[in-house]
C-alpha positions in Angstrom: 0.0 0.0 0.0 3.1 2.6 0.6 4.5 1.6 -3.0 1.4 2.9 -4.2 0.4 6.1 -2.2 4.0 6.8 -3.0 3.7 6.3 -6.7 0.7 8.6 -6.6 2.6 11.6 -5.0 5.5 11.1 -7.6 4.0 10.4 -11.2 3.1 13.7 -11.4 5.9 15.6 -9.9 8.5 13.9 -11.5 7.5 15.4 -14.8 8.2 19.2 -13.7 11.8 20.3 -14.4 14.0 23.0 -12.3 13.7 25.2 -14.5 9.7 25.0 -14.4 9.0 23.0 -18.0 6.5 20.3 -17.4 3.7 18.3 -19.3 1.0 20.7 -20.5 -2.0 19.8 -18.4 0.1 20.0 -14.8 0.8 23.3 -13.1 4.5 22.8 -13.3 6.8 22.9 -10.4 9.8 24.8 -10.4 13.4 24.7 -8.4 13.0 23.6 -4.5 9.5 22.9 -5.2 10.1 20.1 -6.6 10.9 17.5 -3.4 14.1 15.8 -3.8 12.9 12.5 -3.8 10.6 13.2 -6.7 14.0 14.5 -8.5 16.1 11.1 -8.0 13.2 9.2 -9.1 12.8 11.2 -12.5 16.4 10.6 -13.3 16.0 7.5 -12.2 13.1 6.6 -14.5 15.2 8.6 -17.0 18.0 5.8 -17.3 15.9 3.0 -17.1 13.5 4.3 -20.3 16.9 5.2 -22.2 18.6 2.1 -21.4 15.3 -0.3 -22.2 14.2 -1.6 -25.2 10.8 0.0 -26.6 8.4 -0.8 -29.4 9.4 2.4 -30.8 13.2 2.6 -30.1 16.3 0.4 -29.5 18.2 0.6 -26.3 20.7 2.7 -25.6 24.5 1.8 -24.5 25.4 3.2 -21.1 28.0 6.0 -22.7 24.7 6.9 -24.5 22.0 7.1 -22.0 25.0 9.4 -20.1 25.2 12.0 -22.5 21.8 12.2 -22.8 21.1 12.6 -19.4 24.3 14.9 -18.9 22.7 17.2 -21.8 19.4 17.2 -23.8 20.2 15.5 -27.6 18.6 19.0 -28.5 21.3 20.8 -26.3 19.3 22.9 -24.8 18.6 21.1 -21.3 21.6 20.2 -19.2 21.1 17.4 -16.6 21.5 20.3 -13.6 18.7 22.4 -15.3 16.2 19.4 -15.2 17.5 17.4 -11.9 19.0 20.3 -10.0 22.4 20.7 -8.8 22.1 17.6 -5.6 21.2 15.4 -7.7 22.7 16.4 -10.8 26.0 15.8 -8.8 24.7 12.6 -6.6 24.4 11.6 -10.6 27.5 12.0 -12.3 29.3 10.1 -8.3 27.6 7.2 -9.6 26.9 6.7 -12.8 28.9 3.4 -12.4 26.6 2.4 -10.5 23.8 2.6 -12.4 25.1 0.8 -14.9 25.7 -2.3 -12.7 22.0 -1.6 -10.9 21.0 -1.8 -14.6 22.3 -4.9 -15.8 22.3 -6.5 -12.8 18.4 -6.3 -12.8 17.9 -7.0 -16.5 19.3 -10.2 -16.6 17.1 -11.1 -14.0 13.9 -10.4 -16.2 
């Protein structure tokens, strides 16, 4: 029952960005509003979309899911304008890691 009161307060906030872009129909959240938690969870989420396989798009390699996170293919959203500085940093200290998290879970799927 936590998982899911928890998932209720975070499937909207993770959408917002620091620096206040979100989806259309939310009022978007900007800079400290946006808890911390919700923040680690979006880049989070962010990762695992970019690393999985889709329907509509192949996987991408760790290197690539970095730079992606680490700057908008578009180059006009870098990872501390969407996460925020904490977690921007907490990010690049382990990307490692998420790499292992990663691929230590998929070959359990």
């Amino acid at each position: 029952m936590v998982q899911a009161k928890c998932s209720i307060c975070f499937a909207p906030i993770t959408r917002s960005r620091i620096e206040g872009r979100a989806f259309a129909a939310l009022r978007p959240l900007r800079g400290e509003e946006i808890p911390i938690s919700a923040r680690i969870v979006s880049v989070c989420d962010s990762y695992d979309a970019l690393r999985s396989s889709r329907p509509y798009k192949r996987p991408f390699t760790h290197e690539e899911a970095v730079s992606i996170i680490d700057c908008d293919p578009n180059g006009d959203v870098r990872a501390v304008d969407r996460y925020g500085p904490e977690v921007t940093s907490a990010w690049e200290k382990n990307r490692e890691r998420f790499r292992e998290i990663f691929e230590t879970m998929n070959d359990r799927a």
